[in-house]
N, CA, C and O atoms as a GROMACS GRO file, in nm:
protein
  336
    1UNK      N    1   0.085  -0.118   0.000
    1UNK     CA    2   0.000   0.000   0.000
    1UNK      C    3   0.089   0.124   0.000
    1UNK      O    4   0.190   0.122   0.070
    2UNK      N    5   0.060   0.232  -0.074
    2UNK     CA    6   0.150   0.351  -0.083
    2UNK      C    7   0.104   0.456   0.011
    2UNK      O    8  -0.013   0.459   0.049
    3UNK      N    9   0.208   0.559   0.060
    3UNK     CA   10   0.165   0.637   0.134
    3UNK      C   11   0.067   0.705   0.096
    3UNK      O   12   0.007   0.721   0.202
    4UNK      N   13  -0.017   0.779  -0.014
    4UNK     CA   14  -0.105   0.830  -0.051
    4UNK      C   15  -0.217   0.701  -0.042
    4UNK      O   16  -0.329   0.747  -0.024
    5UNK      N   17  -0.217   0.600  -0.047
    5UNK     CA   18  -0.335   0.510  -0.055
    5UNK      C   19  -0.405   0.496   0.156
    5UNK      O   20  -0.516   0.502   0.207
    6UNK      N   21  -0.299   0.482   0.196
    6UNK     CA   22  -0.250   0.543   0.353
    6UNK      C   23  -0.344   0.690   0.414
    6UNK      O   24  -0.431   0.695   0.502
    7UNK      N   25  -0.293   0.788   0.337
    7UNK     CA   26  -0.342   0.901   0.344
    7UNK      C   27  -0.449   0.907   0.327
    7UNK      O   28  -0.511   0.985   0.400
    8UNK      N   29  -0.511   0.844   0.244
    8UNK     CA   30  -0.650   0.826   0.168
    8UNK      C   31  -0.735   0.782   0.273
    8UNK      O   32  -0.823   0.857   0.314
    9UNK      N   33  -0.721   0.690   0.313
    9UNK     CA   34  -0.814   0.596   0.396
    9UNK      C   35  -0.781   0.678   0.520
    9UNK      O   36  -0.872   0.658   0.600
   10UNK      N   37  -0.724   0.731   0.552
   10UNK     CA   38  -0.737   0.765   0.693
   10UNK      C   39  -0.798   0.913   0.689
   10UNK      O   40  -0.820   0.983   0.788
   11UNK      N   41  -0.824   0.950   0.551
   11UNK     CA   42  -0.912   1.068   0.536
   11UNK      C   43  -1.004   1.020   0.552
   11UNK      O   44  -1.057   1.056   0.657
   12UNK      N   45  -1.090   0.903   0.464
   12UNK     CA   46  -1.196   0.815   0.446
   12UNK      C   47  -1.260   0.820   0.607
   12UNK      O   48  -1.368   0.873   0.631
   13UNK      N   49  -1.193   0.771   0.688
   13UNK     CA   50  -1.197   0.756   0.820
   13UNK      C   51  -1.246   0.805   0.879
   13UNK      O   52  -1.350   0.766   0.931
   14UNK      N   53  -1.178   0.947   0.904
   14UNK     CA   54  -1.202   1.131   0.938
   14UNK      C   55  -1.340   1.185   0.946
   14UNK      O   56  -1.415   1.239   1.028
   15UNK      N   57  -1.334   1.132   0.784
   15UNK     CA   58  -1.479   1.148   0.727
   15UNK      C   59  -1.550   1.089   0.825
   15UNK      O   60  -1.564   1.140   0.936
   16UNK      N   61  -1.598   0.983   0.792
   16UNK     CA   62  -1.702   0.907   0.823
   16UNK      C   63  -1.705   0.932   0.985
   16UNK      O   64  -1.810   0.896   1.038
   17UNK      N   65  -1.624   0.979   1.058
   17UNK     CA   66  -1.612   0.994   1.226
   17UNK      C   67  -1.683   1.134   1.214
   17UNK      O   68  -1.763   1.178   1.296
   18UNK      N   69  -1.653   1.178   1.132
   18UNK     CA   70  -1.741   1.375   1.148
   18UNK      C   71  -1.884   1.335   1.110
   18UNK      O   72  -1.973   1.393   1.172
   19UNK      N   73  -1.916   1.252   1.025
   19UNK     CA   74  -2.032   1.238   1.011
   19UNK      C   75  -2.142   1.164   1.141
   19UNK      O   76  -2.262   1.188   1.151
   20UNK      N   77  -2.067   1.076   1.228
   20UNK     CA   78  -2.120   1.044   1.320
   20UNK      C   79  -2.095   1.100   1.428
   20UNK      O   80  -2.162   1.069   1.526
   21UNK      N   81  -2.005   1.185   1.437
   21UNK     CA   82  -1.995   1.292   1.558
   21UNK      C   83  -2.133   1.430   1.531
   21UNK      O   84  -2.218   1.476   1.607
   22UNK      N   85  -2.112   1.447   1.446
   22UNK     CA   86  -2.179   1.589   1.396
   22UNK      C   87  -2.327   1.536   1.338
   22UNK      O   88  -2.403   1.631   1.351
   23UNK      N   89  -2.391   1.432   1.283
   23UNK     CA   90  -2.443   1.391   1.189
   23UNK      C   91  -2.517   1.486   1.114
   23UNK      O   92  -2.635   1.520   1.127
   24UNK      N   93  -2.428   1.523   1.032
   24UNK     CA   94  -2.411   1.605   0.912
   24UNK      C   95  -2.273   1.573   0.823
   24UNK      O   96  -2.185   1.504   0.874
   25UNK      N   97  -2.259   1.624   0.696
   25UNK     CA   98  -2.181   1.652   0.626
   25UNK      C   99  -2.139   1.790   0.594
   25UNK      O  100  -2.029   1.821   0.548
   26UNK      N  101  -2.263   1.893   0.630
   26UNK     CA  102  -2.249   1.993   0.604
   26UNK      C  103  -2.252   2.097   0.722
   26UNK      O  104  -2.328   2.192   0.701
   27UNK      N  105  -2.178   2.097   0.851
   27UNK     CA  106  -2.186   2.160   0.961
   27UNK      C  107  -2.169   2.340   0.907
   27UNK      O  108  -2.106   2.373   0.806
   28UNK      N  109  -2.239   2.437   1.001
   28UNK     CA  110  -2.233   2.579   0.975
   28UNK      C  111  -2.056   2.584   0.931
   28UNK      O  112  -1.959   2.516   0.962
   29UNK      N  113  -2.069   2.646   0.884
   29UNK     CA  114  -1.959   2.758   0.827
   29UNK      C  115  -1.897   2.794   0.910
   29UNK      O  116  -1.955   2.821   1.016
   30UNK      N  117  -1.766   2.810   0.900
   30UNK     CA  118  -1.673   2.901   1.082
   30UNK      C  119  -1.654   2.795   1.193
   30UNK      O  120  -1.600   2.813   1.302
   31UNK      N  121  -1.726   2.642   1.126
   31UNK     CA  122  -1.680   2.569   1.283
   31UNK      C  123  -1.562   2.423   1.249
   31UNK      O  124  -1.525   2.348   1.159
   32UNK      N  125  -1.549   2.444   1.341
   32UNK     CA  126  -1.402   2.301   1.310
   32UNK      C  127  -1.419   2.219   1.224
   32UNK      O  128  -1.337   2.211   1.132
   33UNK      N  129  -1.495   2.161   1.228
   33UNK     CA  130  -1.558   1.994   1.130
   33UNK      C  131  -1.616   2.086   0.987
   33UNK      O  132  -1.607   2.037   0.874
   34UNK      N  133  -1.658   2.184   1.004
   34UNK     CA  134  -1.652   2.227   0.841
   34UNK      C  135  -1.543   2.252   0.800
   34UNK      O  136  -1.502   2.199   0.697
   35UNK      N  137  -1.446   2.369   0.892
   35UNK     CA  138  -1.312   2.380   0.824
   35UNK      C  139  -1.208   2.242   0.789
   35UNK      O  140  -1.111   2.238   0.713
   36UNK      N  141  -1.268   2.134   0.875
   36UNK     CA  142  -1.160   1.993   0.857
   36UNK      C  143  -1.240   1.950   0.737
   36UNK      O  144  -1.165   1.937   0.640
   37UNK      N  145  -1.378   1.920   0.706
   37UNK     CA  146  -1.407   1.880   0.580
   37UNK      C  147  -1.390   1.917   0.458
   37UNK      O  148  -1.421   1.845   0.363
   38UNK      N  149  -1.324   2.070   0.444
   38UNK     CA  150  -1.244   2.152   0.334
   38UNK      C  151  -1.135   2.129   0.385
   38UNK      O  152  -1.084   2.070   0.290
   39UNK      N  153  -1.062   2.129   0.458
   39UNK     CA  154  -0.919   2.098   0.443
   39UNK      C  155  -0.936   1.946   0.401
   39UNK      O  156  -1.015   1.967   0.309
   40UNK      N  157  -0.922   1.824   0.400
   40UNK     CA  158  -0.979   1.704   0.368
   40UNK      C  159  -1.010   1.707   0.212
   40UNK      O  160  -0.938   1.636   0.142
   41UNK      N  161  -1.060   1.745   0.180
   41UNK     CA  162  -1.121   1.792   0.010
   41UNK      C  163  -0.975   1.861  -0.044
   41UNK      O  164  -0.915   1.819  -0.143
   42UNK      N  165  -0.941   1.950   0.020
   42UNK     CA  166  -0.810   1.975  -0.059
   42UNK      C  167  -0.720   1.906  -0.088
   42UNK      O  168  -0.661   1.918  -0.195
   43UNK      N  169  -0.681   1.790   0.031
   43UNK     CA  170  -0.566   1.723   0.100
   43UNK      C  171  -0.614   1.616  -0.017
   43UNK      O  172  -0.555   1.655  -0.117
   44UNK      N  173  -0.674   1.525  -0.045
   44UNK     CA  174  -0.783   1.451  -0.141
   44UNK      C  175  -0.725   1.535  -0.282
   44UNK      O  176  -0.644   1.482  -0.358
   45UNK      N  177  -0.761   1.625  -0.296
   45UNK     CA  178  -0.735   1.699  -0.424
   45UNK      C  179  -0.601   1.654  -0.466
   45UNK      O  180  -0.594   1.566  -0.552
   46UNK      N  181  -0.511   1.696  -0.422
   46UNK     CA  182  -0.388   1.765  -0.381
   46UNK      C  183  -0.316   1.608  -0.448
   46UNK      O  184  -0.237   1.604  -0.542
   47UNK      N  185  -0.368   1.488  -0.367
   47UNK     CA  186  -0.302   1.395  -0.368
   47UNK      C  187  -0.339   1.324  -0.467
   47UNK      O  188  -0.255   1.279  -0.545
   48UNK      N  189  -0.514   1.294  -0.485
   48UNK     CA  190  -0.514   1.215  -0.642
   48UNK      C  191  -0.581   1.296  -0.700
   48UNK      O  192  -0.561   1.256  -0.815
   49UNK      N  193  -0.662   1.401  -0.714
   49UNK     CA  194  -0.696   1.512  -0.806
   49UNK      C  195  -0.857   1.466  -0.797
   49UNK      O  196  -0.881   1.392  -0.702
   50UNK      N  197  -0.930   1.488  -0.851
   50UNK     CA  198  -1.043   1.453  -0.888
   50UNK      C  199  -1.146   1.314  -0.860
   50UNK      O  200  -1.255   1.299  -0.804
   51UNK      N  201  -1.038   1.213  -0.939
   51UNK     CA  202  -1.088   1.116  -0.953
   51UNK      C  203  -1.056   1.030  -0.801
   51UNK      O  204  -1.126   0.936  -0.766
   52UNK      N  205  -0.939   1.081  -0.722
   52UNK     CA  206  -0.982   1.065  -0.578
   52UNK      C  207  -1.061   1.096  -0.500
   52UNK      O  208  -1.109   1.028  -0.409
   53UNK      N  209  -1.092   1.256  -0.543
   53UNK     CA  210  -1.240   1.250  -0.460
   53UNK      C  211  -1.345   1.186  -0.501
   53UNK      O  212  -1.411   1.158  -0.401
   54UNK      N  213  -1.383   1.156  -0.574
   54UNK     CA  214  -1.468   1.071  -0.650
   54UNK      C  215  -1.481   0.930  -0.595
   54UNK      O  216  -1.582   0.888  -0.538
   55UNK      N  217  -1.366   0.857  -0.619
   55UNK     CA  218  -1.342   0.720  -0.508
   55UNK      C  219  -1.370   0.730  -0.346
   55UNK      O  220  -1.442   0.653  -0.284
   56UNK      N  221  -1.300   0.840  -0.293
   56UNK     CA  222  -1.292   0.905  -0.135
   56UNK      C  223  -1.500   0.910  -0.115
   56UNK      O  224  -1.562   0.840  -0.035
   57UNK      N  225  -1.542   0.976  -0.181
   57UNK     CA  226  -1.703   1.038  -0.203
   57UNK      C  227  -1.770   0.864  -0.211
   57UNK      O  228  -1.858   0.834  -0.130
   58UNK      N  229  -1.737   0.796  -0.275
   58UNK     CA  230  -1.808   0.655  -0.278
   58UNK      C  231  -1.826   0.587  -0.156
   58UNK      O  232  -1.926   0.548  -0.095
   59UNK      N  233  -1.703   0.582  -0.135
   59UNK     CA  234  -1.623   0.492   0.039
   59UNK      C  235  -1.746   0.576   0.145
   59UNK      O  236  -1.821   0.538   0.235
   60UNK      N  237  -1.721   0.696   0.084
   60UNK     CA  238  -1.789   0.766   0.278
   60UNK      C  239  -1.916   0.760   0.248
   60UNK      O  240  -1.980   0.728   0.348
   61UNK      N  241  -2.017   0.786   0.109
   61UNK     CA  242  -2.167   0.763   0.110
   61UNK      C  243  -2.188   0.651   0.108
   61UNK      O  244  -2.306   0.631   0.135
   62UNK      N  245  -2.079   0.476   0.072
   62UNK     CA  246  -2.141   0.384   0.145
   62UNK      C  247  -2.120   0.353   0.226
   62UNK      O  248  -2.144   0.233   0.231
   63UNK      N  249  -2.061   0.409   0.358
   63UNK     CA  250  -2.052   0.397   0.508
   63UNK      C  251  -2.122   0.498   0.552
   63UNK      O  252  -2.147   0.468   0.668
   64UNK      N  253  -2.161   0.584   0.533
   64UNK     CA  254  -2.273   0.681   0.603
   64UNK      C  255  -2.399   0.699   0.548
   64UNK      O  256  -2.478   0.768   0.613
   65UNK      N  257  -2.439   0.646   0.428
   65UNK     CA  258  -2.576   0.655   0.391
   65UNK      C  259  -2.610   0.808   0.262
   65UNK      O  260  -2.561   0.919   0.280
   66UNK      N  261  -2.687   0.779   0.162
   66UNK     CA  262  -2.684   0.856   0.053
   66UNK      C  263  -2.693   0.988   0.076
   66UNK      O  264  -2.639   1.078   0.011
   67UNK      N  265  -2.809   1.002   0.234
   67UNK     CA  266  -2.847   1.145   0.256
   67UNK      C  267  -2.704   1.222   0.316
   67UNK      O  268  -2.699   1.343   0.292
   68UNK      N  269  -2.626   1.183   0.366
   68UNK     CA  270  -2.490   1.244   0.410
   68UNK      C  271  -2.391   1.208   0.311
   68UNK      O  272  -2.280   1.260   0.323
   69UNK      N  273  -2.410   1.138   0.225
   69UNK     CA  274  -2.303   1.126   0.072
   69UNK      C  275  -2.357   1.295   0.047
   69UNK      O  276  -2.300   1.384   0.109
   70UNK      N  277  -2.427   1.314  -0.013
   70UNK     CA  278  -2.513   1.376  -0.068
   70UNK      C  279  -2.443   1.512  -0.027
   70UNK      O  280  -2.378   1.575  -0.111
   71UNK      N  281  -2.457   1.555   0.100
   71UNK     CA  282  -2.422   1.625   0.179
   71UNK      C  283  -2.269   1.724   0.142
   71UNK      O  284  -2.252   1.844   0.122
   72UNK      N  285  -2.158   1.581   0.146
   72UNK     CA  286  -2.036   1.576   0.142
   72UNK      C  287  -2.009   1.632  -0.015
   72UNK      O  288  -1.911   1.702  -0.041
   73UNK      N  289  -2.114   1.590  -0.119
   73UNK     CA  290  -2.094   1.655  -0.241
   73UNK      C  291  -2.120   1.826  -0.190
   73UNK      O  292  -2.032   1.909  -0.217
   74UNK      N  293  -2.193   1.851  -0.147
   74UNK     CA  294  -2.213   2.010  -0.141
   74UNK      C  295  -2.167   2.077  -0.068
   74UNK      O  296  -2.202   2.194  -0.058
   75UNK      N  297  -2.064   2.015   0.013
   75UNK     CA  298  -1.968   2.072   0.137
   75UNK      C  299  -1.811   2.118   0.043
   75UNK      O  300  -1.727   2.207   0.056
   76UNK      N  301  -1.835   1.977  -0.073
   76UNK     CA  302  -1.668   1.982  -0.143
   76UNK      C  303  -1.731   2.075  -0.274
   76UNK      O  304  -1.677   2.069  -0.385
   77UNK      N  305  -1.838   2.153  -0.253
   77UNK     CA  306  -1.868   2.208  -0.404
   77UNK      C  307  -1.722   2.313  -0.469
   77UNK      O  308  -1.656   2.370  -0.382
   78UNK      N  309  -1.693   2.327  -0.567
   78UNK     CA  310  -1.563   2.402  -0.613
   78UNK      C  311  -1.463   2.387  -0.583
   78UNK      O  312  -1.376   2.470  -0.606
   79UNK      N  313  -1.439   2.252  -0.506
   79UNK     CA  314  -1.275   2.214  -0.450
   79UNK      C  315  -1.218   2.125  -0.561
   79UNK      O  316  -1.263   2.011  -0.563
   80UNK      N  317  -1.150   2.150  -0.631
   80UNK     CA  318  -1.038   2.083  -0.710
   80UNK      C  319  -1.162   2.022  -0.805
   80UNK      O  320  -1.170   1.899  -0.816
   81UNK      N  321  -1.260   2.108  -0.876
   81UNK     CA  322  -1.353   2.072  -0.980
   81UNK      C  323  -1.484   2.036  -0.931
   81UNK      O  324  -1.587   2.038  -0.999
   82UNK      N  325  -1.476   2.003  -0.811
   82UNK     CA  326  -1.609   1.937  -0.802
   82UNK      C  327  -1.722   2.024  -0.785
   82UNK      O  328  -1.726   2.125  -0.715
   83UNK      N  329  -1.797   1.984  -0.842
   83UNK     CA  330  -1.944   2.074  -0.841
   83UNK      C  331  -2.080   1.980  -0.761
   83UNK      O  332  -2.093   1.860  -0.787
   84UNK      N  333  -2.172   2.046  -0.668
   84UNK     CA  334  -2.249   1.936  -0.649
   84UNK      C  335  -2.357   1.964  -0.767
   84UNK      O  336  -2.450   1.884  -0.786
   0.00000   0.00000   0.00000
């Protein structure tokens, strides 16, 4: 496993722990778990571009359920392409 595949999953992780801490994907604006779910989206970006978030976005809406997939699309809207 490579360090970016590493990195990946333990974003994956992150994820899915904010979603059951917060249960949301999309917490107000200005608070920790939103600013970590854009930093996360970048970090994702950064490392496989697109088509990682894309894979990353699969993993966490089938461990948290479509209505918080859903969510996570409109939290990452304009980060490294993505649009919800």
């Amino acid at each position: 496993m490579s360090n970016n595949d590493t990195n990946a999953n333990e974003l994956v992780n992150e994820l899915i722990a904010i979603a059951d801490d917060e249960g949301t994907l999309v917490p107000p604006r200005g608070t920790e778990a939103r600013g970590r779910i854009m930093t996360i989206a970048n970090a994702l970006n950064e490392i496989g571009g697109h088509d990682l978030m894309l894979e990353v976005h699969a993993e966490v809406a089938a461990a948290v359920g479509g209505t918080l997939g859903r969510e996570l699309e409109v939290a990452w809207d304009g980060i490294g392409g993505w649009w919800s």
